[in-house]
C-alpha positions in Angstrom: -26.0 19.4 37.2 -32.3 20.8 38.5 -31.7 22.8 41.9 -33.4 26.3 41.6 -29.9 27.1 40.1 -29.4 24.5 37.2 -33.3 24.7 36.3 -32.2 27.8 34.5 -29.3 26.4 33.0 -30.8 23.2 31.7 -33.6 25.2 30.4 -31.7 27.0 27.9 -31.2 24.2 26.4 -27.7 24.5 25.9 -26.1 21.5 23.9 -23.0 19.7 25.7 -21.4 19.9 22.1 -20.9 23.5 22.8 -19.6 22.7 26.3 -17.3 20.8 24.6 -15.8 23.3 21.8 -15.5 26.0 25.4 -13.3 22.8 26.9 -11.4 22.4 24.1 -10.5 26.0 23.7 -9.6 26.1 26.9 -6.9 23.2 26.7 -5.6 25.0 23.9 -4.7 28.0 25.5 -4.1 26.7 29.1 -2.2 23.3 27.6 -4.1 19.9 28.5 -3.4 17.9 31.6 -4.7 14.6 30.7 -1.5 13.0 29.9 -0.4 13.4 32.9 -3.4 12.9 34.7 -3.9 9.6 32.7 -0.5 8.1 34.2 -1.0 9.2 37.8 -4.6 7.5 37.7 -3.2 3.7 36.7 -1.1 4.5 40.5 -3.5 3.4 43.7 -6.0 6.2 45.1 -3.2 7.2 48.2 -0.5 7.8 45.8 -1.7 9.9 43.3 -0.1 13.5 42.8 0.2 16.4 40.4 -2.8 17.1 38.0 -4.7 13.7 38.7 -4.5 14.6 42.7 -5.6 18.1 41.5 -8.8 16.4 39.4 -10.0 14.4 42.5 -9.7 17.9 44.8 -12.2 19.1 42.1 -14.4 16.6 42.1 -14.9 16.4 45.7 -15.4 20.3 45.5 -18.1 19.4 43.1 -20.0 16.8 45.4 -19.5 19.3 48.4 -21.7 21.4 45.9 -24.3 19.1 45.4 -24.5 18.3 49.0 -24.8 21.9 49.9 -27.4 22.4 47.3 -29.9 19.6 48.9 -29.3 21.3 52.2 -29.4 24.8 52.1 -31.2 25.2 48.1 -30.1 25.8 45.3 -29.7 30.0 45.5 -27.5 29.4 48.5 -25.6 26.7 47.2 -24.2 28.8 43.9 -24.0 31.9 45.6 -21.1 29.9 47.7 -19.6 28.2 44.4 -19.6 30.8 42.1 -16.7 33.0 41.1 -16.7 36.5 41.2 -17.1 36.5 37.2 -19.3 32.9 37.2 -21.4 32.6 34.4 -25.0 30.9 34.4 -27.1 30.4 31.4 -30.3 31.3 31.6 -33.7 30.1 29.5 -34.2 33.5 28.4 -31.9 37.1 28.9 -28.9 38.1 29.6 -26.7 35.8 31.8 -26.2 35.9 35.2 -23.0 37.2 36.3 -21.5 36.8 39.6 -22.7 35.7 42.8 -25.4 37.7 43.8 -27.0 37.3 40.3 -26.8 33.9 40.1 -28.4 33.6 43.6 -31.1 35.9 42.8 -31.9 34.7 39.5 -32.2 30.9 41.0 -34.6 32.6 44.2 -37.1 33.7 41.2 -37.9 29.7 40.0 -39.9 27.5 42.1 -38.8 26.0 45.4 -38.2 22.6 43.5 -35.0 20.0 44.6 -32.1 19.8 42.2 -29.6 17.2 42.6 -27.1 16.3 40.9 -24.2 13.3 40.9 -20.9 14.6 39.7 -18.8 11.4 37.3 -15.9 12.9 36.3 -13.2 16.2 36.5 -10.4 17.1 34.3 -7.7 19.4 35.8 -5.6 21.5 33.1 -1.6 22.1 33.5 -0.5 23.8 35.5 -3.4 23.3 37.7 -5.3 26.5 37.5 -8.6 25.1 35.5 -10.6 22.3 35.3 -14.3 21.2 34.5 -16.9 18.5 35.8 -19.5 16.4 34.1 -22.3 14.7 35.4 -26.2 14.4 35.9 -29.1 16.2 37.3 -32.2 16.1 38.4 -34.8 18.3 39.4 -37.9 17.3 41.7 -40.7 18.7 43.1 -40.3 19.1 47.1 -41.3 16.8 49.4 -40.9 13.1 50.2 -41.3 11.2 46.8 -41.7 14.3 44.9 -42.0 13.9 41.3 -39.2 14.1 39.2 -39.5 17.5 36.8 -36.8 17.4 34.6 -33.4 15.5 34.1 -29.9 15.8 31.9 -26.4 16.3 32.1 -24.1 19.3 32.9 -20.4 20.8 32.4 -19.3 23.0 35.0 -15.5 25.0 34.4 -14.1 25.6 37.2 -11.5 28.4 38.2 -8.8 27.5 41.2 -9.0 30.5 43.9 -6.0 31.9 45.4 -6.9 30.4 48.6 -6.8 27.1 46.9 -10.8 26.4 47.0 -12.5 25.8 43.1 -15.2 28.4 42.3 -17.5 27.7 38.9 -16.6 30.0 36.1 -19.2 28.8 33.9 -22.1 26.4 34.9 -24.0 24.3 31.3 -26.1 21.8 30.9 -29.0 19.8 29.1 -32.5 18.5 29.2 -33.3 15.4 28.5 -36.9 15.6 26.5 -38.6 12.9 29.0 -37.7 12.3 32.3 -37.2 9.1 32.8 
């Protein structure tokens, strides 16, 4: 993922490589996935199953996030897809916890559009953890606003015991020109 609630995020300036060294940490102790993941994607769309069928679950959950961010805002949005013990990165302070202070940390930026496309999600074994990639942007509101700010984000996600995905810790970058 900049909505009102990845503005912050991207902000901070927080380098992908660091996403990275969380991820890989993570597949240390919660045991990797992708083998598995990589065999059931080579099968067609319908017939995929375990960890791979898992990965697509998330990314839909992802886009479903980015869809509700461009029609209820941003604050709304994360306050609906973060866990209970989410984390989000801030540009300055301490970081916002939770949803309520995620929601009311993104209600203090400006009312500005952030989008952003999810491209790909990774589901560890046994099926309990996962993260997305992909790309944001933030605009200003209105039709043909202009574009503010741009980059990439990783988002870890937790699976709830009602089955949904909740983000555990929202990252991202900015990209020094928006393009």
């Amino acid at each position: 993922m900049l909505k009102r609630g990845r503005w912050a995020a991207a902000q901070c300036g927080v380098a992908l490589a660091g996403a990275a060294a969380v991820l890989a940490a993570a597949g240390c102790a919660l045991g990797s996935g992708s083998q598995a993941a990589e065999a059931d994607a080579a099968q067609p769309q319908g017939a995929r199953s375990g960890l791979a069928f898992e990965a697509d679950q998330l990314l839909n959950a992802d886009r479903a996030f980015a869809e509700e961010s461009l029609q209820l805002g941003a604050p709304e949005a994360f306050s609906r897809y973060f866990d209970e013990q989410g984390i989000h990165l801030g540009p300055s302070g301490p970081p916002a916890v939770g949803p309520g202070q995620v929601r009311a940390r993104l209600a203090e930026g400006p009312a500005n559009i952030l989008s952003w496309e999810p491209r790909f999600a990774e589901v560890f074994a046994p099926g309990h953890w996962g993260w997305t990639w992909g790309d944001w942007q933030l605009h200003e509101p209105g039709a043909g606003g202009r574009r503010l700010a741009q980059g990439r984000y990783v988002n870890v996600w937790k699976k709830q015991p009602d089955g949904s995905w909740k983000v555990r810790l929202d990252l991202g970058n900015v990209e020094r020109e928006p393009q």
